[in-house]
Structure formats: structure tokens, C-alpha cells
TORMARDO-738006 format. One record per residue: x, y, z of N, C-alpha, C in turn. Coordinates in steps of 0.05 Angstrom, whole numbers, padded with zeros to 5 digits, always signed. Layout:
<sites>
XYZXYZXYZ
...
</sites>
This chain:
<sites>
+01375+01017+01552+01365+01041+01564+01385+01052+01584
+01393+01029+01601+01416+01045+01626+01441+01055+01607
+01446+01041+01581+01471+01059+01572+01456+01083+01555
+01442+01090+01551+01430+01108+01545+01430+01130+01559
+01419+01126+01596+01417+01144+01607+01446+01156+01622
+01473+01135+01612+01491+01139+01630+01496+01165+01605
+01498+01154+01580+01504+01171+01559+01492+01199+01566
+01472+01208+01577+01458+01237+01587+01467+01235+01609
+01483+01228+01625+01488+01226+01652+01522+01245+01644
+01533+01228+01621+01561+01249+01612+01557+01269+01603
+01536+01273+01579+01534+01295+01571+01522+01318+01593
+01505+01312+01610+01506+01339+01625+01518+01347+01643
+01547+01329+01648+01571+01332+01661+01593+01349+01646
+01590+01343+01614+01601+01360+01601+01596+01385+01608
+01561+01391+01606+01556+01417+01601+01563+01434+01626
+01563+01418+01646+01572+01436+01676+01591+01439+01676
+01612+01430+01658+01640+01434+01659+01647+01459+01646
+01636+01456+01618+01634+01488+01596+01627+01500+01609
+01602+01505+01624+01585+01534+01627+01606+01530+01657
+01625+01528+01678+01640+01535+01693+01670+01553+01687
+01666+01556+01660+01694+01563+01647+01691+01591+01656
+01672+01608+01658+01669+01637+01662+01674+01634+01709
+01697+01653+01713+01710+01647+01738+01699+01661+01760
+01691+01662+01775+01680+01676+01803+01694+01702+01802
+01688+01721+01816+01706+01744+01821+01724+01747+01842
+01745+01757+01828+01772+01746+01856+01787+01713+01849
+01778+01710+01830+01794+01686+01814+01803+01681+01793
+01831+01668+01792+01835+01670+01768+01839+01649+01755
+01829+01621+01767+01822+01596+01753+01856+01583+01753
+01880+01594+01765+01906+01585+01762+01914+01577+01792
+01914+01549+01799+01917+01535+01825+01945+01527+01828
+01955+01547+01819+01990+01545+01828+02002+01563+01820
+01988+01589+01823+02013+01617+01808+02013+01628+01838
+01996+01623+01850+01989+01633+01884+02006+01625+01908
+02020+01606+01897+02036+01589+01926+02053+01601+01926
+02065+01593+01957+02088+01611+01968+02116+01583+01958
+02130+01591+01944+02154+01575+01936+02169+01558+01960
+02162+01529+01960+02183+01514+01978+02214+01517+01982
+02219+01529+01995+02254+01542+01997+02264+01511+02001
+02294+01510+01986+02306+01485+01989+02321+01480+02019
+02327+01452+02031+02326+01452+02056+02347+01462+02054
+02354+01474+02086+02394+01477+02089+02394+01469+02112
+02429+01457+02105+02425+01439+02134+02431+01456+02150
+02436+01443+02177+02445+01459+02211+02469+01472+02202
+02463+01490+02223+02492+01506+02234+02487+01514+02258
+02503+01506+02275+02507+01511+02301+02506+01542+02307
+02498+01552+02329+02508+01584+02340+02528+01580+02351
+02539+01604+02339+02561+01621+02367+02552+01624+02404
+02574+01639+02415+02565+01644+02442+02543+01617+02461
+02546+01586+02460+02534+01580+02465+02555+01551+02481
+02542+01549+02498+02563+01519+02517+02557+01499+02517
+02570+01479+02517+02568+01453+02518+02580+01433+02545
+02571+01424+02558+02568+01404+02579+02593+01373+02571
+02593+01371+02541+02615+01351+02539+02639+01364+02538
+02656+01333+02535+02683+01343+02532+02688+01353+02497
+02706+01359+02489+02718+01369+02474+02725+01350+02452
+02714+01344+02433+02715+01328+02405+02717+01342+02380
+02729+01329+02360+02732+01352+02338+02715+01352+02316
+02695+01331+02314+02675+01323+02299+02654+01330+02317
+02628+01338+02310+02611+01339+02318+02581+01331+02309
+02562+01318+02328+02537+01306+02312+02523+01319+02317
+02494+01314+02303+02473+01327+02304+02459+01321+02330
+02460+01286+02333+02446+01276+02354+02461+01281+02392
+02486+01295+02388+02495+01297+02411+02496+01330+02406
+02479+01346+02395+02484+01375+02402+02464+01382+02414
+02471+01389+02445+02451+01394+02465+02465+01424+02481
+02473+01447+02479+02479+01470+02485+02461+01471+02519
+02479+01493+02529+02469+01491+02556+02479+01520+02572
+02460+01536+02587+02467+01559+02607+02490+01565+02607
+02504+01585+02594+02540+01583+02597+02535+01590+02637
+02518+01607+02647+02511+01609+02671+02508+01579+02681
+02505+01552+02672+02511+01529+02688+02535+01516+02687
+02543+01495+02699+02567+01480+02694+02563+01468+02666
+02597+01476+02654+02597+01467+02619+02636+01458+02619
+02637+01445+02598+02672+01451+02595+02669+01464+02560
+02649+01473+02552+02672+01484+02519+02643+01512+02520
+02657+01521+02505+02644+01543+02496+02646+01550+02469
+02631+01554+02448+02633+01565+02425+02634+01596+02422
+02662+01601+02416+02666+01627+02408+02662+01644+02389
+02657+01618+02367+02651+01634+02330+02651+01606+02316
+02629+01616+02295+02625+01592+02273+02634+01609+02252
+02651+01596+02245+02658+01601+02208+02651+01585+02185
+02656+01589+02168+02651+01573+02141+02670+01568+02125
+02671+01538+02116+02695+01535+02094+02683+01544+02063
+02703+01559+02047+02689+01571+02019+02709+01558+02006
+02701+01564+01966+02718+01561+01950+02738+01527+01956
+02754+01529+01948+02761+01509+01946+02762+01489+01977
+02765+01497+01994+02769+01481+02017+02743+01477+02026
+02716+01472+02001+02686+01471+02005+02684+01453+01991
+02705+01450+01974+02690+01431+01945+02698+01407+01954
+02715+01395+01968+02719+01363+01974+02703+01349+01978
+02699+01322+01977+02674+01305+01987+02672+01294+02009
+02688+01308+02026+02699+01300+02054+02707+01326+02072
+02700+01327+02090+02719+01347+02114+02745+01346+02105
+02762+01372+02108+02787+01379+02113+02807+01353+02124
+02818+01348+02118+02841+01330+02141+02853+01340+02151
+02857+01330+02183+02877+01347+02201+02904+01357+02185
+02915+01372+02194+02939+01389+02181+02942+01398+02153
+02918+01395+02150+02915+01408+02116+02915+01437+02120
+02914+01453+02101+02918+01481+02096+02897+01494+02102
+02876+01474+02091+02848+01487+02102+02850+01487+02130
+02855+01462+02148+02851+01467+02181+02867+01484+02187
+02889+01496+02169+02902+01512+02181+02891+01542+02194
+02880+01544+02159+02865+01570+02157+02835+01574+02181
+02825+01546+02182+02808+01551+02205+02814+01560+02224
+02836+01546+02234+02850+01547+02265+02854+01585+02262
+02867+01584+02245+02882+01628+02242+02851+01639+02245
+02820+01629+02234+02806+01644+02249+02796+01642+02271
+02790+01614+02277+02787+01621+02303+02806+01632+02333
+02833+01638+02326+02846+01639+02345+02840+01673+02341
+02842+01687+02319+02831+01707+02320+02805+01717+02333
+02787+01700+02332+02763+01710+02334+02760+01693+02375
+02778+01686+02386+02769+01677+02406+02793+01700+02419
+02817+01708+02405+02816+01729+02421+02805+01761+02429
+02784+01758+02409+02769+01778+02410+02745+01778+02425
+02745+01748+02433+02720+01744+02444+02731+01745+02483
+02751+01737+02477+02766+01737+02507+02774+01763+02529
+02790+01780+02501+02792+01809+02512+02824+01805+02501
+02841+01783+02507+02866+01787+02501+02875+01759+02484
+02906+01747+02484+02920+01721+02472+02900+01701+02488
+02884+01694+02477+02874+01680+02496+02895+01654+02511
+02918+01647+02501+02945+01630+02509+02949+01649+02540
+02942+01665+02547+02954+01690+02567+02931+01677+02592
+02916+01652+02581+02912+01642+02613+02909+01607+02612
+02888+01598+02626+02884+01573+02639+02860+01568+02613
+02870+01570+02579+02853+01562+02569+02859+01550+02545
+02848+01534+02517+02853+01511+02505+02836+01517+02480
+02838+01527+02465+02821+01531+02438+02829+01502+02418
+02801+01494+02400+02808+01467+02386+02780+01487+02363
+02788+01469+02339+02766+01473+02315+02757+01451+02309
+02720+01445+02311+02704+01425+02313+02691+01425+02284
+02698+01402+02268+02674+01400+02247+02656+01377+02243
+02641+01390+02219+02618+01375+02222+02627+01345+02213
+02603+01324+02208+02611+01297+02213+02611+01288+02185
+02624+01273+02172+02617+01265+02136+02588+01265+02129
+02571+01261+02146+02544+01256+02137+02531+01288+02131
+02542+01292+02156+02531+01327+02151+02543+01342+02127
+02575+01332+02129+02581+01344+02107+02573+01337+02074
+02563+01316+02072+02552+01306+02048+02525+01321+02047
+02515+01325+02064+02485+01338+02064+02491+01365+02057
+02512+01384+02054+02516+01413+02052+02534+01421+02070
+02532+01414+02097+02552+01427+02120+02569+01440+02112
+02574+01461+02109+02611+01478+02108+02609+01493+02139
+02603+01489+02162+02613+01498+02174+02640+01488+02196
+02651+01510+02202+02669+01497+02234+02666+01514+02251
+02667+01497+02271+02664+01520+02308+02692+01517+02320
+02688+01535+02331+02723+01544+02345+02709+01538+02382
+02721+01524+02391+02714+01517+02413+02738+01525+02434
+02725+01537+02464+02748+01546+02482+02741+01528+02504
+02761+01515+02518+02754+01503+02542+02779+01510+02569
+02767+01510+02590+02787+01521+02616+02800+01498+02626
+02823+01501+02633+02835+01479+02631+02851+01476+02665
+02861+01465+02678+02871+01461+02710+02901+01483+02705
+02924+01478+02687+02943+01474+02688+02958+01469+02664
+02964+01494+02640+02970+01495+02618+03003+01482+02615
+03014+01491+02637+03044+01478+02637+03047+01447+02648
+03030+01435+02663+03025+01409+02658+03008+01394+02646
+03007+01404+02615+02983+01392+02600+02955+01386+02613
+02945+01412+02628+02927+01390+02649+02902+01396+02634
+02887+01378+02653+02855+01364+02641+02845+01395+02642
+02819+01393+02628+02805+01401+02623+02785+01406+02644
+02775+01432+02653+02765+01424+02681+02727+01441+02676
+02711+01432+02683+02687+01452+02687+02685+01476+02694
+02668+01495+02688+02663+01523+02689+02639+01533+02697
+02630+01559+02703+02609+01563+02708+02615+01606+02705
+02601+01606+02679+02596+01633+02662+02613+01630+02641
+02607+01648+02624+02619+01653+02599+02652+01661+02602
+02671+01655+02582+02690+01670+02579+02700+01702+02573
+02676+01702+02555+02670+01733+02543+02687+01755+02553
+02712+01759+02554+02714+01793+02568+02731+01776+02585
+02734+01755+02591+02748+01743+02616+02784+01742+02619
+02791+01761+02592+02828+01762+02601+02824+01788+02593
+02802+01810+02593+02815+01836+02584+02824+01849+02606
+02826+01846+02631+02837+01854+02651+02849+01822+02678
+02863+01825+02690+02869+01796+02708+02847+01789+02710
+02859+01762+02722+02837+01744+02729+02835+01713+02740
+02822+01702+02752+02834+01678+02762+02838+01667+02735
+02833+01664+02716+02844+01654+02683+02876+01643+02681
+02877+01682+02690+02906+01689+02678+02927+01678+02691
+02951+01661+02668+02978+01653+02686+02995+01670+02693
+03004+01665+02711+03024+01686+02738+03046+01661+02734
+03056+01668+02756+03080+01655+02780+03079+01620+02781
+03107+01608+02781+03105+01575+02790+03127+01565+02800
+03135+01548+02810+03153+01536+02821+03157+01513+02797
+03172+01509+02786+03194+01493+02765+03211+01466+02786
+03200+01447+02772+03222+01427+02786+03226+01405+02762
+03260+01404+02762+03266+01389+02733+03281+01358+02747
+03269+01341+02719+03269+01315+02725+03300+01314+02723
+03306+01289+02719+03341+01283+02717+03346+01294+02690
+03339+01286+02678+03348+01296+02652+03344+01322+02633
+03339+01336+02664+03342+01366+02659+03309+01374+02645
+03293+01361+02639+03259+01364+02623+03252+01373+02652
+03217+01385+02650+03204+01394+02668+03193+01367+02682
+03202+01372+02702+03192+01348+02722+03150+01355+02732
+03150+01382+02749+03127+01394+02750+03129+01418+02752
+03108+01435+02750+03104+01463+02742+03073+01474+02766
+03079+01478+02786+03051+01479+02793+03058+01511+02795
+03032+01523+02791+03029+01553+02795+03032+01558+02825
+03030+01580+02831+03033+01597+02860+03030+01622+02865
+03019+01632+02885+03025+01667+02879+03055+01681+02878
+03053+01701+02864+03069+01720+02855+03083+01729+02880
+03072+01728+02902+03080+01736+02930+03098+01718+02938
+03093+01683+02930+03107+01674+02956+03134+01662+02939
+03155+01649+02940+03176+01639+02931+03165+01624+02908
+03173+01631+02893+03175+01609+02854+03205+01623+02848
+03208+01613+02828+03232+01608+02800+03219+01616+02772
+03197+01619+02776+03192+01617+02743+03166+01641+02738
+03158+01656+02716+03143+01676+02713+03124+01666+02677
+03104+01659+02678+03101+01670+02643+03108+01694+02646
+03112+01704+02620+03112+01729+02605+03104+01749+02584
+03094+01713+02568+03087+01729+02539+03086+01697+02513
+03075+01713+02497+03070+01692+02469+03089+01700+02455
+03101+01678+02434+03108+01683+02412+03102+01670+02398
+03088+01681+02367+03075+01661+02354+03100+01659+02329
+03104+01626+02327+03118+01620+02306+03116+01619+02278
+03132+01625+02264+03125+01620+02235+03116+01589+02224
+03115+01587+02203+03104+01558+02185+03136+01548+02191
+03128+01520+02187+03148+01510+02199+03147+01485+02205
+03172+01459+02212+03161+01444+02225+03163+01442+02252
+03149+01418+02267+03150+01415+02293+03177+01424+02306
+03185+01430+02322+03213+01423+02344+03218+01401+02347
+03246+01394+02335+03243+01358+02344+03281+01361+02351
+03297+01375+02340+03319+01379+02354+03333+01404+02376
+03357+01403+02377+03370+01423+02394+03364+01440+02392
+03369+01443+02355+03365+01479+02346+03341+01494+02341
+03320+01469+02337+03295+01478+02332+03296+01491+02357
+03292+01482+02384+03290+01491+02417+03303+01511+02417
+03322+01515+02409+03341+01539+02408+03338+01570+02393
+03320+01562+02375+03308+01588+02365+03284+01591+02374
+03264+01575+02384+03242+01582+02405+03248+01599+02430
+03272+01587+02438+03277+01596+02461+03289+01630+02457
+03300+01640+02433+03310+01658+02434+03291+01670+02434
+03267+01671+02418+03250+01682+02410+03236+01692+02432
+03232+01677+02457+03221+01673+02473+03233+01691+02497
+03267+01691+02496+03278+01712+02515+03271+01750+02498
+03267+01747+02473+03257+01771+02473+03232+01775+02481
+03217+01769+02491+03187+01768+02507+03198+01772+02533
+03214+01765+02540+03226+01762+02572+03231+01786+02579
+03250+01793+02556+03270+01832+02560+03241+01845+02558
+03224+01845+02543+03208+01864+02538+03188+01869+02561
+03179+01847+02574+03168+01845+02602+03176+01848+02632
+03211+01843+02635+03221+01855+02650+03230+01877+02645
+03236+01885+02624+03254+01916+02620+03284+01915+02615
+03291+01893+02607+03320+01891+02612+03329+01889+02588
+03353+01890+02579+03360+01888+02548+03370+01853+02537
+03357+01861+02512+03357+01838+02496+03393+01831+02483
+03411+01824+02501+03435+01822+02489+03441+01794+02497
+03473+01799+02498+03492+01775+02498+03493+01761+02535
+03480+01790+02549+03480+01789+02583+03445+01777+02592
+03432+01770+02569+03403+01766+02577+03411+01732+02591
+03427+01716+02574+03418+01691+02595+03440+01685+02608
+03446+01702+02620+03457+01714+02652+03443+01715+02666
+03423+01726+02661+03397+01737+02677+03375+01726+02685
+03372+01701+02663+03352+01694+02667+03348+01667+02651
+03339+01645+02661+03335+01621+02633+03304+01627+02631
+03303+01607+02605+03280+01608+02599+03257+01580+02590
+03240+01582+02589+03221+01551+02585+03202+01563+02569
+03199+01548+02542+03194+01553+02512+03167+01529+02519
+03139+01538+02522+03125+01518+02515+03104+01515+02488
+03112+01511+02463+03096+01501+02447+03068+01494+02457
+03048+01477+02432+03028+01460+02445+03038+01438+02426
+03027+01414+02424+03038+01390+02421+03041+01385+02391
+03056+01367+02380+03052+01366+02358+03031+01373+02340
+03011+01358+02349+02989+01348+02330+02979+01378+02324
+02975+01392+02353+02967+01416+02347+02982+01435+02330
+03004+01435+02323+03023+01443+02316+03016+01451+02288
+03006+01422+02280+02999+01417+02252+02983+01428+02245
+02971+01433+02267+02934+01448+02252+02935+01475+02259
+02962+01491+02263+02963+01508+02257+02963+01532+02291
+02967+01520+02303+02971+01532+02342+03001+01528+02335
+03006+01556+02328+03037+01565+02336+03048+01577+02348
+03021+01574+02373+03033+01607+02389+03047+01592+02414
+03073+01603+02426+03087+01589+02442+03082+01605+02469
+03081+01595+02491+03077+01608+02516+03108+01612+02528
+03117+01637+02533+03139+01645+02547+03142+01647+02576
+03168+01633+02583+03165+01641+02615+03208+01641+02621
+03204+01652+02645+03231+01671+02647+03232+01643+02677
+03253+01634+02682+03266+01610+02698+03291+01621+02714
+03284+01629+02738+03318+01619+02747+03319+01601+02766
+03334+01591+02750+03354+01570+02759+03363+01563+02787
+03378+01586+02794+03394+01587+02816+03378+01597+02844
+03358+01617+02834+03342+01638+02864+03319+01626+02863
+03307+01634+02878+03281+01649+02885+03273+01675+02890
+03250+01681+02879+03243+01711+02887+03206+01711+02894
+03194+01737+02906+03160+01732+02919+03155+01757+02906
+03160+01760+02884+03149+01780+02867+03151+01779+02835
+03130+01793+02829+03131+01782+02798+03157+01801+02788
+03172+01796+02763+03186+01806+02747+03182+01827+02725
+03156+01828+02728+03144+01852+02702+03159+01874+02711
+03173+01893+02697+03192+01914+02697+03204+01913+02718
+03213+01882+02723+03241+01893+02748+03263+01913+02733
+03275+01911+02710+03298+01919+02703+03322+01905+02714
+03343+01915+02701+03367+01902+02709+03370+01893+02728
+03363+01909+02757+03365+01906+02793+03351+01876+02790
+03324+01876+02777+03313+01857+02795+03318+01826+02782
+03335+01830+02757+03345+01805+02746+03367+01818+02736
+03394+01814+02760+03419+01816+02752+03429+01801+02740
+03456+01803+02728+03473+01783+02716+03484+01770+02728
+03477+01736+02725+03500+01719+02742+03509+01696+02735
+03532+01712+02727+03554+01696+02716+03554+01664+02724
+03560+01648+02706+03566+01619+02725+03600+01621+02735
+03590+01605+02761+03615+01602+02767+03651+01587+02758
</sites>
């Protein structure tokens, strides 16, 4: 009897099932033509215009990205995120330093941080590096890199890296405490830069920046001549900022100190050299921008 009644117990489960086939109004009996499509994940990408409180690393994690008030104390700033495409995307790995790809990063962000600056951004007290993501990120999708700017004590003595407080933004399109001026030069025995400390333009120095020159592809400087064509390059920045002519009487007038950035950087594509005009023999309490001839005569050695 109980399998009997289970037997009417199915069949009029059947029948509620048939006579439900006819659909309510406003339905159309299809429980998945309605959904909104799960978009596939994508991983992070950092913003632009945004500061960071650490020091300066060229990998970056997920778990240490904590951005902060460029209005508070920070040492880096992100100037621009780019993207690696096409082939310098397809590896299963980040770029390796001095590859062609870091190269190409580095050419945009130096572009794009002097746009963000107002001028060379090399034209003060500051340090651009390109940060990428970490293998893990990059296995997850990552193609991005950030171009990072940080202010630095003292560009002619490699100096540290120092804290800030506001944005760079706009900060070399006109002077500025940024911008390098005037220094006093003092050379070790063997004729290398002993120290370089800045000074005002007013009081007694030897030495002036003047100007960038950015080098071609190339390798590092490692002999006489390499130095020797930096340096030339470098007295035409000199003539062009004092006013004086670029001849056979220019280093008469004036020596000069060719500063690269360091190898490594070198490799990844920072070719821009910082110029500065040296004498030797004087002192002077004024800057050199269009002295002309008068104000950097020729002097002969004795």
C-alpha cells in the first residue's frame, strides 16, 4: 500500500510539473539569458601623480603599495605609468635591466617626467628610476612600469635621497630651490672631484652647471677618450650659456666637469649628462649665464 501511495505521490508531482510549463507574465522561463556577464579579473595598476613614503626600489609589491598626501612627507613620486606592449609583453618574466625594453621604458618616462616637471628634469636636485612589477604580478598579467622621481641632497655628490613635502608638478618650469646653480669644486690628488658642495651664485665658487647633454647609444665611459668627447660635448653647452664661442679659445676660458649618472644607469638607458663650466684658476660671485667673452676671458697657461 505505502508503495502504492508513494507511486500517486510521483505521479501528481509529475502533473504539477506539466501544468507549470505555461510561464507567468514577465517571464521567460530562461535563468541565465538575464545575468550581467562576470568580466575577467585584471590585475592592479598603480596611478600616476601619487607618493610614496619609501625609499626607491625597482620592483614593486602589492603588499607594500601604500601611496600617501604628496602634501605630506614622501621621498618618490609617480609621474606616469606606462605599459609594456608587443613583444617586450610576451616574456615570462620582467624585462632585465639593460635590455632594450628598459631602455625604451626609461625614454618614456624621462619624457613624461619632464613634462610633468616643467623642464630636463636633470636641471635640478632630482633622480628619476623605472619601477616594475614583481614576477608574481607579472605572471598574473601585469605589463605595467612606473617612472618614479625622487629629490635628492646633492646631485654632484651622488647624494642621498632626501624627504619632501608637495608635489613636483610644475616645480623646474621657472627657478627654484630644485634648481642647480653655483659650487665650489675641490679636487682630490689625483685630479677626480674631491667635493662639490653648492653655494650661492653671489658668493665665491669655481664652478656653474649649465646644461644637459644627452648622449647617444653607446657604451659606458671607461677611458680618456670616451671623457673626452663628453667633455666636448659638454663645452658646447658651456659657449651656448655663456655666450662665448665654441672654438679652439673655449678651454682657455673655461674647464669643464662632464657628469654622467653611473654605469648601471647608463645601461638602462639615462644618457643625459649634466654640464658644468670649472675654473680652475679664479673665482667669481656671479653666475656666468651670458657673461660673454669679458666675463670668461682667455687664459693662456703660463
Amino acid at each position: 500500500m505505502r508503495r502504492w501511495i508513494a507511486a500517486i505521490a510521483l505521479g501528481g508531482a509529475t502533473a504539477l510539473t506539466l501544468s507549470g510549463c505555461s510561464n507567468p507574465a514577465g517571464v521567460d522561463g530562461d535563468l541565465t539569458d538575464d545575468w550581467v556577464a562576470v568580466s575577467e579579473p585584471k590585475p592592479f595598476v598603480p596611478p600616476a601623480e601619487v607618493c610614496h613614503s619609501g625609499d626607491y626600489a625597482d620592483v614593486a609589491y602589492l603588499s607594500s603599495f601604500n601611496p600617501v598626501d604628496c602634501a605630506t612627507s614622501h621621498r618618490l613620486e609617480t609621474v606616469h605609468v606606462g605599459e609594456f606592449t608587443g613583444g617586450a609583453a610576451s616574456g615570462s618574466a620582467p624585462p632585465a635591466k639593460g635590455s632594450a625594453e628598459i631602455r625604451a621604458a626609461y625614454a618614456e618616462c624621462d619624457t613624461k617626467a619632464k613634462e610633468f616637471v616643467g623642464s630636463d628634469w636633470r636641471n635640478g636636485r632630482l633622480w628619476l628610476g623605472v619601477v616594475l612589477p614583481s614576477p608574481q604580478a607579472w605572471s598574473g598579467g601585469s605589463r605595467w612600469f612606473r617612472c618614479d622621481i625622487t629629490e635628492v641632497a646633492n646631485v654632484e655628490d651622488n647624494g642621498d635621497t632626501t624627504s619632501r613635502t608637495g608635489s613636483v608638478k610644475g616645480a623646474l618650469k621657472s627657478a627654484s630651490p630644485l634648481s642647480l646653480g653655483c659650487y665650489q669644486v675641490k679636487l682630490a690628488r689625483d685630479s677626480s672631484i674631491d667635493t662639490m658642495p653648492a653655494v650661492q651664485c653671489t658668493k665665491d665658487h669655481n664652478s656653474e652647471f649649465v646644461g644637459v647633454h644627452n648622449a647617444p647609444e653607446g657604451a659606458y665611459p671607461s677611458k680618456s677618450a670616451d671623457w673626452d668627447k663628453l667633455h666636448n660635448e659638454c663645452r658646447k653647452v658651456i659657449a651656448k650659456f655663456a655666450g662665448v664661442p665654441n672654438d679652439g679659445n673655449l678651454k682657455y676660458r673655461t674647464g669643464v666637469v662632464s657628469l654622467p649618472g653611473n654605469e648601471d644607469e647608463w645601461k638602462g638607458g639615462n644618457r643625459g649628462v649634466r654640464c658644468y663650466l670649472w675654473l680652475s684658476e679664479r673665482k667669481v660671485n656671479r653666475s656666468m649665464k651670458g657673461a660673454g667673452p669679458n666675463g670668461l676671458p682667455i687664459q693662456y697657461e703660463n
